[in-house]
N, CA, C and O atoms as CSV, one atom per row, in Angstrom:
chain,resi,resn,atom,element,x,y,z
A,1,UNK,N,N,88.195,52.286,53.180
A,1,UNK,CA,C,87.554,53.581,53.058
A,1,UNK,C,C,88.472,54.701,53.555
A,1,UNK,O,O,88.516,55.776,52.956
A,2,UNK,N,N,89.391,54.391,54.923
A,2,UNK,CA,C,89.875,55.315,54.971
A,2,UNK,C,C,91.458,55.434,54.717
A,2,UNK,O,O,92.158,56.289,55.261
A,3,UNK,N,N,91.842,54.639,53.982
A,3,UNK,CA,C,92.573,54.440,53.001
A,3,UNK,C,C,92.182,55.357,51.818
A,3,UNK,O,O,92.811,56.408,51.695
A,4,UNK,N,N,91.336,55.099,51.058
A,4,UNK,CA,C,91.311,56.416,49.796
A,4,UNK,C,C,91.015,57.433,50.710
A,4,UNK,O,O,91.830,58.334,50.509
A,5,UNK,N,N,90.239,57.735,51.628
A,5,UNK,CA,C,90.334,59.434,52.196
A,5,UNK,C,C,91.618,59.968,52.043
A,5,UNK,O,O,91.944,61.054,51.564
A,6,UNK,N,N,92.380,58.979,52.558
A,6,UNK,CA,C,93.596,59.798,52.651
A,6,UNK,C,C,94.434,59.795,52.094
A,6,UNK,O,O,95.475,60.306,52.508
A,7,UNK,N,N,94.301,59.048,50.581
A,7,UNK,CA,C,94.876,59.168,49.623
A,7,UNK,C,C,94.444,60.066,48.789
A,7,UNK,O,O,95.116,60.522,47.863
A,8,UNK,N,N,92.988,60.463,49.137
A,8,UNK,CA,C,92.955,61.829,47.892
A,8,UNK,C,C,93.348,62.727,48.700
A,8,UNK,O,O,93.807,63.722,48.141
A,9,UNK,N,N,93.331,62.750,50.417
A,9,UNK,CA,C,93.613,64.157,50.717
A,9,UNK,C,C,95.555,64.250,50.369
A,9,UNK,O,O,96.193,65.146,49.814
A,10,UNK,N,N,95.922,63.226,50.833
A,10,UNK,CA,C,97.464,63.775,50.269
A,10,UNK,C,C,97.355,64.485,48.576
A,10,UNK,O,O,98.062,65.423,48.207
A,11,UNK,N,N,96.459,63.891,47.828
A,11,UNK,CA,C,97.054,64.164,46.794
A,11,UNK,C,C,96.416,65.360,46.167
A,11,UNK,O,O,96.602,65.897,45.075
A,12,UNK,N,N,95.411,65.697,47.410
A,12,UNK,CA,C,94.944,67.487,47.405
A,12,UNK,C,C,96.032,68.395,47.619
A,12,UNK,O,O,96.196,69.439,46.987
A,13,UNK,N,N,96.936,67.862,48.737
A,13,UNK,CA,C,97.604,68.897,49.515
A,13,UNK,C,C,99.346,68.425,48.263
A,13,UNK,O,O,99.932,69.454,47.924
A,14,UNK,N,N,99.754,67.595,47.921
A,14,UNK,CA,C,100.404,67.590,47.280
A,14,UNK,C,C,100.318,68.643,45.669
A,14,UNK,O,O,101.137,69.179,44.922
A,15,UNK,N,N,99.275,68.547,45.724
A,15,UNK,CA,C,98.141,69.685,44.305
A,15,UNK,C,C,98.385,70.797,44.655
A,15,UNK,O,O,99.052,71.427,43.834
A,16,UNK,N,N,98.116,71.327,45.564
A,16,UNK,CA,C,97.684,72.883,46.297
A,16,UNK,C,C,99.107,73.119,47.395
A,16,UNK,O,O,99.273,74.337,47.459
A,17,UNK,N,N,99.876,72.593,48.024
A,17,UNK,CA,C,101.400,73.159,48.053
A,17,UNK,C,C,101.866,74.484,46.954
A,17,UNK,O,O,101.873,75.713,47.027
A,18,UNK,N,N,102.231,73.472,45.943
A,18,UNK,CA,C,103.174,74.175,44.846
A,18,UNK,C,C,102.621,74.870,44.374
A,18,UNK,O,O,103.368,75.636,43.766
A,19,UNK,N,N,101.306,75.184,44.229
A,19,UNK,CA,C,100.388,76.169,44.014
A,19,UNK,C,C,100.383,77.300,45.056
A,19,UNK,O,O,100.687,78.373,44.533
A,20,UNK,N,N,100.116,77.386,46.441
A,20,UNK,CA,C,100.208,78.225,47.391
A,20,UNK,C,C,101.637,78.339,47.416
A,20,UNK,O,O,101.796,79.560,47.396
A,21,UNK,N,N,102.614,77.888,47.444
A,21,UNK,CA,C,103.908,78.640,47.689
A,21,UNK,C,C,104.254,78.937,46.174
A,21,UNK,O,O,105.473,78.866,46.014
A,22,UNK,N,N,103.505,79.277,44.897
A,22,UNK,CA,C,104.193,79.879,43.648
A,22,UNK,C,C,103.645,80.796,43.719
A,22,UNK,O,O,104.160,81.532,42.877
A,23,UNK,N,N,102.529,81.535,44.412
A,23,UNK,CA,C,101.912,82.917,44.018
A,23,UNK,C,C,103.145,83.829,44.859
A,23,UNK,O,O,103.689,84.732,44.221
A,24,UNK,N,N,103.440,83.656,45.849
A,24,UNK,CA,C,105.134,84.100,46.408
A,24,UNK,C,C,104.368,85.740,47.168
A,24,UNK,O,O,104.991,86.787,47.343
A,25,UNK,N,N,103.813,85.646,47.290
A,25,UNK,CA,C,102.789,86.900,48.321
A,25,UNK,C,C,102.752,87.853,47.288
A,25,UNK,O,O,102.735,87.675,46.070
A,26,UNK,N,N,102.742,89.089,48.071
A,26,UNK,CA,C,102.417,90.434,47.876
A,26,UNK,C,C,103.248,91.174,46.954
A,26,UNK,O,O,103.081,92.394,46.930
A,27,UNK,N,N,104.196,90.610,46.119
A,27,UNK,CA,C,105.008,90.751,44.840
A,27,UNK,C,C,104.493,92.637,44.274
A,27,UNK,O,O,104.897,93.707,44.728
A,28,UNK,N,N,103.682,92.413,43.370
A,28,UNK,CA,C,103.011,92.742,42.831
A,28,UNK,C,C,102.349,94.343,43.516
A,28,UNK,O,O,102.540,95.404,42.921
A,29,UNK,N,N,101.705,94.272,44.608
A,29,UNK,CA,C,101.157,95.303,45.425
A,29,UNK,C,C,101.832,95.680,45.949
A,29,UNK,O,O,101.127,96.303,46.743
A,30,UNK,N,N,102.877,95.884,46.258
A,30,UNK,CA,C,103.979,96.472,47.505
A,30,UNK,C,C,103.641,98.060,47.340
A,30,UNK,O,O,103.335,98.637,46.296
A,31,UNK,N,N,103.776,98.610,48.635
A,31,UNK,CA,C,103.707,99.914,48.839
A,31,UNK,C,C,105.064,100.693,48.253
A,31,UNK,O,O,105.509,100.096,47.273
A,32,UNK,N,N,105.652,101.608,48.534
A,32,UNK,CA,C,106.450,102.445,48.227
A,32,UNK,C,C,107.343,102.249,49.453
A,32,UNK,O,O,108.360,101.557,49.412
A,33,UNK,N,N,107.008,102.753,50.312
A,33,UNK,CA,C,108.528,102.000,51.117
A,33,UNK,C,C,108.819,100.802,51.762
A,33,UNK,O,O,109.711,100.641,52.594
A,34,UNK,N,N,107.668,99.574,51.156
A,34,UNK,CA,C,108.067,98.346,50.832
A,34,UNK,C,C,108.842,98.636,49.889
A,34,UNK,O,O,110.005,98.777,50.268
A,35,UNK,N,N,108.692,98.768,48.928
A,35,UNK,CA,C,109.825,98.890,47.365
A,35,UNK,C,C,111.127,99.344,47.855
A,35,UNK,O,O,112.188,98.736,47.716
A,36,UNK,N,N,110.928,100.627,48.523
A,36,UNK,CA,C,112.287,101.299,48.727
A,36,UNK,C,C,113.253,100.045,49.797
A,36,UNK,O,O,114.479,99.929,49.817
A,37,UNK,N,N,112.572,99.502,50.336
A,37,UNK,CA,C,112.990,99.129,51.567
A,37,UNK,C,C,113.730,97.741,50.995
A,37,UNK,O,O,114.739,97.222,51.474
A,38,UNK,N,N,113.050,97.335,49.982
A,38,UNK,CA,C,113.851,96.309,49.390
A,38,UNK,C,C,115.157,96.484,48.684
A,38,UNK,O,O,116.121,95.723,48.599
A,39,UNK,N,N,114.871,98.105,48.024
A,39,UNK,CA,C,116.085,98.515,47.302
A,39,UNK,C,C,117.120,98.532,47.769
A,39,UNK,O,O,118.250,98.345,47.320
A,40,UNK,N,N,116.526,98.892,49.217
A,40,UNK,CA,C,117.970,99.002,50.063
A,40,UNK,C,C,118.809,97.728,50.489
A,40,UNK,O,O,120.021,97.619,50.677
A,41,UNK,N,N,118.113,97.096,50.553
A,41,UNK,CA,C,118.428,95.353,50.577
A,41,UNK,C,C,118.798,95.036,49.684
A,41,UNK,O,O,119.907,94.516,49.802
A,42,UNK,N,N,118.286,95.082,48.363
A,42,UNK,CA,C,119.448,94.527,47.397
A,42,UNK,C,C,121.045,95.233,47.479
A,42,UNK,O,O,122.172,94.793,47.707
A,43,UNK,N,N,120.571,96.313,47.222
A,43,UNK,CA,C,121.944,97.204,47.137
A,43,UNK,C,C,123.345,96.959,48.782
A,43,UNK,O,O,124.483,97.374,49.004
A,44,UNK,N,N,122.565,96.268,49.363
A,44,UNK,CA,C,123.528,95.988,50.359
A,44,UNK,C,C,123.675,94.769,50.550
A,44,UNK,O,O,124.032,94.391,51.667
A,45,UNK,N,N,123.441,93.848,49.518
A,45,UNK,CA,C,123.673,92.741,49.288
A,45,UNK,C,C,125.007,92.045,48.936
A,45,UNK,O,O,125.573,92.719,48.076
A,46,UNK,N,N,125.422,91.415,49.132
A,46,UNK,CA,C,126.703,90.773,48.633
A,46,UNK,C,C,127.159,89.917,47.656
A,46,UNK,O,O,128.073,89.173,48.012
A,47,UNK,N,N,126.708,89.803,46.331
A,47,UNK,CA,C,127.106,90.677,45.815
A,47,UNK,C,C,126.149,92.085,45.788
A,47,UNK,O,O,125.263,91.835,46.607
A,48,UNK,N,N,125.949,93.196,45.338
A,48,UNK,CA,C,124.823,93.939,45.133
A,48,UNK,C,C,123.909,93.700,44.145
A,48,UNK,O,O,124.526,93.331,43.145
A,49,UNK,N,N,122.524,93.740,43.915
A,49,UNK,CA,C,121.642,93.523,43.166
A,49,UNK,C,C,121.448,94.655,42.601
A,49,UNK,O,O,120.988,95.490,43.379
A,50,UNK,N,N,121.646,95.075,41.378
A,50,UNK,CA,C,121.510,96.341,41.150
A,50,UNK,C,C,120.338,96.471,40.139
A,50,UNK,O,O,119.624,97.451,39.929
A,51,UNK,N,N,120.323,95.660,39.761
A,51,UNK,CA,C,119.237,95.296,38.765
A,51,UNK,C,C,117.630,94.835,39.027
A,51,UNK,O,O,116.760,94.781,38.158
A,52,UNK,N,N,117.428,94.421,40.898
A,52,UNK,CA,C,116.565,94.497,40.932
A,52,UNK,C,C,116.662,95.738,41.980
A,52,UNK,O,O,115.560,96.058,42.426
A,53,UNK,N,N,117.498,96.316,42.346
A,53,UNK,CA,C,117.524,97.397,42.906
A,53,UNK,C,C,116.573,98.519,42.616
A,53,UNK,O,O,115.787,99.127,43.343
A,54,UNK,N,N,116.908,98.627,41.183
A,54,UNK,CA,C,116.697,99.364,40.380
A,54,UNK,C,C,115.066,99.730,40.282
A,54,UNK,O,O,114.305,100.670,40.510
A,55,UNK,N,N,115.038,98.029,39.675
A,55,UNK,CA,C,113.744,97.681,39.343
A,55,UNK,C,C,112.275,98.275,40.516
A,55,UNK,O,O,111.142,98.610,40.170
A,56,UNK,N,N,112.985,98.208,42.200
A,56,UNK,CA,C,112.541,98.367,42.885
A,56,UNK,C,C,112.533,99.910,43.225
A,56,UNK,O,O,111.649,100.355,43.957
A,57,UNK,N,N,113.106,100.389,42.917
A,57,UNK,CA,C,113.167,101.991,43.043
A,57,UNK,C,C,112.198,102.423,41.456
A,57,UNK,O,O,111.419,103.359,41.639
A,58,UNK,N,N,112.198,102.053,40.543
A,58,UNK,CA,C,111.388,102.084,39.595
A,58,UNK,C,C,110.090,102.445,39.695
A,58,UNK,O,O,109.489,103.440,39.289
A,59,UNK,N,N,109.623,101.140,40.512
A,59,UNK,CA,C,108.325,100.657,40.787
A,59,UNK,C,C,107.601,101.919,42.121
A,59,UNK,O,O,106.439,102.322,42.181
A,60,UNK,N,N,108.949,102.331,43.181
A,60,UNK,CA,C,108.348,102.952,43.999
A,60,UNK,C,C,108.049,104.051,43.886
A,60,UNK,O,O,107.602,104.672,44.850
A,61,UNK,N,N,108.197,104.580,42.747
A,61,UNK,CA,C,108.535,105.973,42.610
A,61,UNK,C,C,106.516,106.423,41.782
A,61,UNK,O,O,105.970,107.526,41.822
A,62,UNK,N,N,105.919,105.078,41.139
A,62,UNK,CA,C,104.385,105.255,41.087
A,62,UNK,C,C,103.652,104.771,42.184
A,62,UNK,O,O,102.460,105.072,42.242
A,63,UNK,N,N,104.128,104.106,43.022
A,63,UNK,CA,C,102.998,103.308,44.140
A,63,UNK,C,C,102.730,104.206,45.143
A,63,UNK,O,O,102.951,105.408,45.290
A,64,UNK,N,N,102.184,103.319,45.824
A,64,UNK,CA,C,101.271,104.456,47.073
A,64,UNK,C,C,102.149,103.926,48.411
A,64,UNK,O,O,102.464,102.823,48.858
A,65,UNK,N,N,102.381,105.427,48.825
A,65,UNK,CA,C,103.045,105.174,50.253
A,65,UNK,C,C,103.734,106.251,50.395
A,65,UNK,O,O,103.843,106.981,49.410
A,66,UNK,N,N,104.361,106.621,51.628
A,66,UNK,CA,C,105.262,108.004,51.645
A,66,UNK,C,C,106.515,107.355,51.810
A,66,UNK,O,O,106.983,106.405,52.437
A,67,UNK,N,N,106.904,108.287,50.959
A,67,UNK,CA,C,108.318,108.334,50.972
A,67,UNK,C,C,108.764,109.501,50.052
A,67,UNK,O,O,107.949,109.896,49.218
A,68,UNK,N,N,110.036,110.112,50.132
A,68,UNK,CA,C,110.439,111.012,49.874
A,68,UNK,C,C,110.866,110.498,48.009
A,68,UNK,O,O,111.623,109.701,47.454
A,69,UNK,N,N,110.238,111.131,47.764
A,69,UNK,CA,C,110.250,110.933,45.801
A,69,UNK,C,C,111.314,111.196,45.593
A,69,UNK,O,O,112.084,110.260,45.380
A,70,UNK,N,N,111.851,112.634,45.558
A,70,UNK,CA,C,112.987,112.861,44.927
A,70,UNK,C,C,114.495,111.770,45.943
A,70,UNK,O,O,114.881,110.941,45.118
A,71,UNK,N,N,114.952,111.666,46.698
A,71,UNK,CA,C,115.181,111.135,46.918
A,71,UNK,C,C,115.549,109.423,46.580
A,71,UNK,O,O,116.592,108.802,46.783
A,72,UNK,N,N,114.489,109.059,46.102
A,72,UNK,CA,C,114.036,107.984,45.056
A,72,UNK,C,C,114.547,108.216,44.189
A,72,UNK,O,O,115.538,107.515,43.983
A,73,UNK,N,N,114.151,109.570,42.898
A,73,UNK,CA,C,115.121,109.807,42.263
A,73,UNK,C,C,116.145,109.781,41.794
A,73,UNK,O,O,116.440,109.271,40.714
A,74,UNK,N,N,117.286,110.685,43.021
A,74,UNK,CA,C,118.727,110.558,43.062
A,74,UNK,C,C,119.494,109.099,43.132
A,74,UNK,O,O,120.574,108.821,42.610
A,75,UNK,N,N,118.597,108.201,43.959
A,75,UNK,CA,C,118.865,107.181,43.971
A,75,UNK,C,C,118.928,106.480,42.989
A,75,UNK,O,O,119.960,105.815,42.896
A,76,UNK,N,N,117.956,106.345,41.948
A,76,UNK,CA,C,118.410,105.961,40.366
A,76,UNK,C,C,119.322,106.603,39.528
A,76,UNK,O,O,119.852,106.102,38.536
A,77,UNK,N,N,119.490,107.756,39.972
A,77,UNK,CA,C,120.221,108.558,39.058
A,77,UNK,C,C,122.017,107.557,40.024
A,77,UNK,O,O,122.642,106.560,39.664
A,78,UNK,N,N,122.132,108.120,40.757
A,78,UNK,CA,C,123.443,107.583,41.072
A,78,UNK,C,C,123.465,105.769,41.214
A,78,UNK,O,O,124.568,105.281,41.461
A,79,UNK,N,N,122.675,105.134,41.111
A,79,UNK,CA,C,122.502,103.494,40.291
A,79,UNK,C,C,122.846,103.176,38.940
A,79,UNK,O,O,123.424,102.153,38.575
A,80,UNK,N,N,122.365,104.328,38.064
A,80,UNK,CA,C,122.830,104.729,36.766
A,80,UNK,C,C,124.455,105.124,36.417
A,80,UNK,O,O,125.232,105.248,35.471
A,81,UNK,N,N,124.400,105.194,37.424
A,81,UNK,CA,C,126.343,106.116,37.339
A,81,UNK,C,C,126.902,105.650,38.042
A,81,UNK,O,O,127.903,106.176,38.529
A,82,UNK,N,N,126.221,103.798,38.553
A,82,UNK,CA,C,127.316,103.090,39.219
A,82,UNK,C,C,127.861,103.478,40.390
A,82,UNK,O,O,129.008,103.188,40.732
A,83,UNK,N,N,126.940,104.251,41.154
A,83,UNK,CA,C,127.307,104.456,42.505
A,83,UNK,C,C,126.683,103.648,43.632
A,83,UNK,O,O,125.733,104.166,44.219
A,84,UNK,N,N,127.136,102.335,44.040
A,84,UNK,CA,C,125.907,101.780,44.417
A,84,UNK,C,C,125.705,101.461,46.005
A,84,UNK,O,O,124.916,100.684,46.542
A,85,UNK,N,N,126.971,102.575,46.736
A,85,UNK,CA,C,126.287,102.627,48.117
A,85,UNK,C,C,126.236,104.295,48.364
A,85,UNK,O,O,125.870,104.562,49.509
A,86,UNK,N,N,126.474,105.253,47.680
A,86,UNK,CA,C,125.961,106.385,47.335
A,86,UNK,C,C,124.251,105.979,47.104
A,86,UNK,O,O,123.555,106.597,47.910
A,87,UNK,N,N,123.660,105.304,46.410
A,87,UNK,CA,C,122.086,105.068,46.032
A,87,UNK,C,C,121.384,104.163,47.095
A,87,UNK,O,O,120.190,104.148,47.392
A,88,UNK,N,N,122.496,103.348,47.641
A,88,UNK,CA,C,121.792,103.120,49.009
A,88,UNK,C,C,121.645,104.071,49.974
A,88,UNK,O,O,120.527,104.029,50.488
A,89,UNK,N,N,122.599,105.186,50.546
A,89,UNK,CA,C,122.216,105.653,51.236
A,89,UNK,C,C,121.217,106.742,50.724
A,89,UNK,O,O,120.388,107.185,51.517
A,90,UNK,N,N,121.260,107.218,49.363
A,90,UNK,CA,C,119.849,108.071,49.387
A,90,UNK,C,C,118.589,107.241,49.556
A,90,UNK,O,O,117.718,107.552,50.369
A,91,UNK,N,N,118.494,105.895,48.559
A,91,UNK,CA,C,117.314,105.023,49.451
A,91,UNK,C,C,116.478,104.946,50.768
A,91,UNK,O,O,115.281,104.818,51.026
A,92,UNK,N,N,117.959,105.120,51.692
A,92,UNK,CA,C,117.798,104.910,52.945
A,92,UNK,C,C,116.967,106.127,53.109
A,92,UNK,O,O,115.739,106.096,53.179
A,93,UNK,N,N,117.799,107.358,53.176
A,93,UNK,CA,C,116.814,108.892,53.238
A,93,UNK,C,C,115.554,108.929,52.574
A,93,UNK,O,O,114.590,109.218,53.283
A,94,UNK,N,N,115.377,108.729,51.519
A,94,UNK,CA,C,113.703,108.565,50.930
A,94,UNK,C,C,113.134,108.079,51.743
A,94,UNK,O,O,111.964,108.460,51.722
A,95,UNK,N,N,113.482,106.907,53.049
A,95,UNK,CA,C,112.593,106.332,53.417
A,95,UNK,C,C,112.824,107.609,54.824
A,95,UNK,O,O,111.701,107.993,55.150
A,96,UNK,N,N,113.463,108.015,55.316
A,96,UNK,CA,C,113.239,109.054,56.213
A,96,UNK,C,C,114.452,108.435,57.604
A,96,UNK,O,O,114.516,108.790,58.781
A,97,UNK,N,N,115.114,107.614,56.987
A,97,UNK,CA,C,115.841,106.875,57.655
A,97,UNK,C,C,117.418,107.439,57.978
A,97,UNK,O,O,118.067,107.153,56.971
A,98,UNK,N,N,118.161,108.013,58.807
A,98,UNK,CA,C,119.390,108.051,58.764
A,98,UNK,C,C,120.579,106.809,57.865
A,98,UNK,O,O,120.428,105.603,58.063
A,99,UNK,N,N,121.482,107.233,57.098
A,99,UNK,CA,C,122.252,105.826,56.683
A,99,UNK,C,C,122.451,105.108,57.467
A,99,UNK,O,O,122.768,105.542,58.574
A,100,UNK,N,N,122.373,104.002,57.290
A,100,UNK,CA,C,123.437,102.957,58.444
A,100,UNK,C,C,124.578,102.215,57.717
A,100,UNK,O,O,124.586,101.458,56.746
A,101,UNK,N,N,125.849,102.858,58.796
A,101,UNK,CA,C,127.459,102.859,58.990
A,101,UNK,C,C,127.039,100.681,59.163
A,101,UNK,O,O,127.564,99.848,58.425
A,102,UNK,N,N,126.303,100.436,59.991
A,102,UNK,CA,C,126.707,99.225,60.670
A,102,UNK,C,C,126.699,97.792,59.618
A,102,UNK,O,O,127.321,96.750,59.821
A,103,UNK,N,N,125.896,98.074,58.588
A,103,UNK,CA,C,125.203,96.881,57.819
A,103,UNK,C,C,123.892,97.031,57.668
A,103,UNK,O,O,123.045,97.808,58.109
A,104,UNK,N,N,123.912,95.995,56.852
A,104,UNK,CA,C,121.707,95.730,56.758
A,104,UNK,C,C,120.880,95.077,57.818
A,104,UNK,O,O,120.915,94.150,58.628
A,105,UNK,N,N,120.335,95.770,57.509
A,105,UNK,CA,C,118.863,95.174,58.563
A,105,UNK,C,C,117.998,94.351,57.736
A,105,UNK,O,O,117.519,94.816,56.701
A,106,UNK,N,N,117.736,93.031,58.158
A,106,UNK,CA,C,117.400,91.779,57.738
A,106,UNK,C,C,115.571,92.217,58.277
A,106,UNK,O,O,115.163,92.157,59.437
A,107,UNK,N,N,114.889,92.562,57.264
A,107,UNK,CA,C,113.285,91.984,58.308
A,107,UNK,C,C,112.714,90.904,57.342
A,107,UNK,O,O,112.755,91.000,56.116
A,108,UNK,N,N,112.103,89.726,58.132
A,108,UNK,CA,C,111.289,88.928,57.381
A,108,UNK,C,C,109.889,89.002,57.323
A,108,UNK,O,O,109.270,88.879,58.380
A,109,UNK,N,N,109.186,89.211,56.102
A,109,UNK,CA,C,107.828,88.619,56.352
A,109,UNK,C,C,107.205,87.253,55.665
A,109,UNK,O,O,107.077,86.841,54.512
A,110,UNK,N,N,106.953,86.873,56.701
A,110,UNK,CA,C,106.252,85.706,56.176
A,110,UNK,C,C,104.835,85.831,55.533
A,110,UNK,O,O,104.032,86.574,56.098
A,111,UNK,N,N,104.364,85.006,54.123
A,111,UNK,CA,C,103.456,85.022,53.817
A,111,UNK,C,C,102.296,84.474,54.002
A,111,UNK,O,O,102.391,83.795,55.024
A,112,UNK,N,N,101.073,84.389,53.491
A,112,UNK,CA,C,100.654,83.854,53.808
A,112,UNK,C,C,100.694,81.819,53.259
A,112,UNK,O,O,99.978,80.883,53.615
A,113,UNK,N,N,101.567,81.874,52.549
A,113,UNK,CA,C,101.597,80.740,51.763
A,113,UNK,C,C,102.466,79.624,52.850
A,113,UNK,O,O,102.226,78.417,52.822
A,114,UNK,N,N,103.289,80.112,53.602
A,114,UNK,CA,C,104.365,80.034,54.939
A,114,UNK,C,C,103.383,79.526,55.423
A,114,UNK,O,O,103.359,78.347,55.069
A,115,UNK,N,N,101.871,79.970,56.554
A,115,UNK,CA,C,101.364,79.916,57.206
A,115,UNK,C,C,100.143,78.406,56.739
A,115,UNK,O,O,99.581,77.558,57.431
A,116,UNK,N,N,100.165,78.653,55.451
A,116,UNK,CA,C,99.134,77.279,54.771
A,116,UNK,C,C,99.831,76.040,54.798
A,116,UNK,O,O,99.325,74.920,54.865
A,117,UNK,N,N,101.025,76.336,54.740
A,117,UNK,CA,C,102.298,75.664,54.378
A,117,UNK,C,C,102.371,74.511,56.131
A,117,UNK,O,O,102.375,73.290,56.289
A,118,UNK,N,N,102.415,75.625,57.076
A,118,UNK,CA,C,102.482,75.106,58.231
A,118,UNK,C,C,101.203,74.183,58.540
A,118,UNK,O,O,101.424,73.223,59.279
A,119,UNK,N,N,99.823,74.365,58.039
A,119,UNK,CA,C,98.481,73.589,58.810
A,119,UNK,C,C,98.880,72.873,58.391
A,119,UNK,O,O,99.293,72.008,59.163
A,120,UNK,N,N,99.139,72.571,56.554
A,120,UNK,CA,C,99.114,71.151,56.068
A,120,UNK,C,C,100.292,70.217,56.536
A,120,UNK,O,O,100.314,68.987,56.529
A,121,UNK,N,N,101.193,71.035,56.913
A,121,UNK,CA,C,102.077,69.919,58.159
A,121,UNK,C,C,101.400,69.106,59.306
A,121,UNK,O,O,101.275,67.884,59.388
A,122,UNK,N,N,100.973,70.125,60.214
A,122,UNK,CA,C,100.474,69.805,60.816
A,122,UNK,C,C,99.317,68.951,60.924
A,122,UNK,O,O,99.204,68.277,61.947
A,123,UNK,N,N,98.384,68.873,59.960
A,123,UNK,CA,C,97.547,67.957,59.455
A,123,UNK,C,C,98.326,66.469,59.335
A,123,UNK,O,O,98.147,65.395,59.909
A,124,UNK,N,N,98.884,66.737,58.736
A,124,UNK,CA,C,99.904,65.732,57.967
A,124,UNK,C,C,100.217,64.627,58.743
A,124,UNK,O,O,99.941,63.439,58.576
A,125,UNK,N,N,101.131,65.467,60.034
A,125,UNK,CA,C,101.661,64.629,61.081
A,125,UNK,C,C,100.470,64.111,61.960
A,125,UNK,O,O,100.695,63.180,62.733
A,126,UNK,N,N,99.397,64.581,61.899
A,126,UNK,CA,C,98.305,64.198,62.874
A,126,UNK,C,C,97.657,63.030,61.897
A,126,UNK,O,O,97.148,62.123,62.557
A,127,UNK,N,N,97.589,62.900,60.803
A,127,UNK,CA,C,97.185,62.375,60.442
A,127,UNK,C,C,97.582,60.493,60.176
A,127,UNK,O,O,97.004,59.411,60.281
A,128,UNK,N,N,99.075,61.092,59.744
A,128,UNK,CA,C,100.165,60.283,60.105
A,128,UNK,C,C,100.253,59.279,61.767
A,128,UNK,O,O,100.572,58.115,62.010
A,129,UNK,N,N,99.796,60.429,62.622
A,129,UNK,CA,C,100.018,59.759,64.068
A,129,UNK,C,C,98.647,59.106,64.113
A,129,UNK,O,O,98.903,58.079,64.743
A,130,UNK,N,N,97.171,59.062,63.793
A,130,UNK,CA,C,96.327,58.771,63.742
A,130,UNK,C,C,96.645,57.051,63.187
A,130,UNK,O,O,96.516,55.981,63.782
A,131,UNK,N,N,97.027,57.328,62.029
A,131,UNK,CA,C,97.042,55.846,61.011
A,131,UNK,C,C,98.174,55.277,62.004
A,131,UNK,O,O,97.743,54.529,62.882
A,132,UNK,N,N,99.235,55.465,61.996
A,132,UNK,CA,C,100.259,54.742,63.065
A,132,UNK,C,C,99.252,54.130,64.699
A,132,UNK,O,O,99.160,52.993,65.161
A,133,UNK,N,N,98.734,55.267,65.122
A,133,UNK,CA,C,98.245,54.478,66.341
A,133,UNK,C,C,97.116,53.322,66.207
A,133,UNK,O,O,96.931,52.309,66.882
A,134,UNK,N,N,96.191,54.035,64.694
A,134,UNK,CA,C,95.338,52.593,64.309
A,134,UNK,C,C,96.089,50.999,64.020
A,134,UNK,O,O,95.567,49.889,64.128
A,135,UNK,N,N,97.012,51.237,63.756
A,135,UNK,CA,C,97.981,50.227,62.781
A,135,UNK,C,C,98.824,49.413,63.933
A,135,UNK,O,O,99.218,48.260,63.758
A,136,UNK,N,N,99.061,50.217,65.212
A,136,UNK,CA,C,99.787,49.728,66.285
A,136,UNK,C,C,98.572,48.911,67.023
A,136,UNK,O,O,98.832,47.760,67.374
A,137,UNK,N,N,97.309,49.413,67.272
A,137,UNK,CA,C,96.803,49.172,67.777
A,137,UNK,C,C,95.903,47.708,67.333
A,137,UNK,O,O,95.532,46.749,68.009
A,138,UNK,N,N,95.757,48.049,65.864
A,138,UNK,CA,C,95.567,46.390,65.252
A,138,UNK,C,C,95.830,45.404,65.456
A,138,UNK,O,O,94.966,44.527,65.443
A,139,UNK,N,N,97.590,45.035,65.826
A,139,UNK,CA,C,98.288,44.405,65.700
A,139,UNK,C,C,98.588,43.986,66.970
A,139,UNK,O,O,99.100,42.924,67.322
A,140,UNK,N,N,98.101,45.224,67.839
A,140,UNK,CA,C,97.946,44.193,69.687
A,140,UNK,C,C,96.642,43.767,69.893
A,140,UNK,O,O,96.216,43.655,71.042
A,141,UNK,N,N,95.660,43.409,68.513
A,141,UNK,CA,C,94.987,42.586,69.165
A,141,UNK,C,C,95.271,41.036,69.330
A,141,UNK,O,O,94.516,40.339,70.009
């Protein structure tokens, strides 16, 4: 009996994984200086992403959030004309940000798919340690 339990639950969580980590979060809804903020990240990328750079300055220029529009603007305009740390640093200003001389600033967010990702580990291994201690414990009788 508890043998199939826990053969359908693996093969729930094997189901619903690749499912929770393909929706890939907040894609889709990003604010405006989420967008910008990415732009700036591609564009200081190594190689540069200019193409989703772009894409991301595109997108920010209808969404909701403050940031300095025109700015946004110029920033496509000089992406267009192949200027592509000229359009980072106006990026940077749209967002209200001084340039930075030093490099990029790395922020992560984790989603929520990260966080589902982690119980069913944790399940996993408990579950795992459960059947192991039944199985050890069988066998000293």
């Amino acid at each position: 009996m508890l043998r199939s339990l826990m053969a359908v639950f693996v093969a729930l969580v094997f189901l619903g994984i690749p499912v929770a980590l393909a929706h890939g979060g907040d894609e889709g809804g990003a604010d405006a200086p989420t967008l910008v903020s990415r732009a700036v990240g591609y564009l200081k990328a190594e190689p540069p992403r200019t193409g989703l750079a772009k894409d991301a300055l595109d997108e920010a220029l209808t969404a909701e959030g403050e940031v300095n529009r025109r700015f946004v603007e110029l920033a496509i305009s000089a992406l267009d004309a192949g200027a592509v740390e000229e359009a980072a640093s106006l990026a940077e200003r749209a967002l209200g940000e001084t340039p930075s001389a030093s490099g990029p600033v790395v922020r992560v967010d984790l989603g929520p798919a990260v966080y589902e990702a982690f119980v069913v580990a944790v399940l996993l291994v408990g579950f795992g340690a459960y059947g192991l201690g039944r199985k050890t414990a069988a066998h000293g009788r």
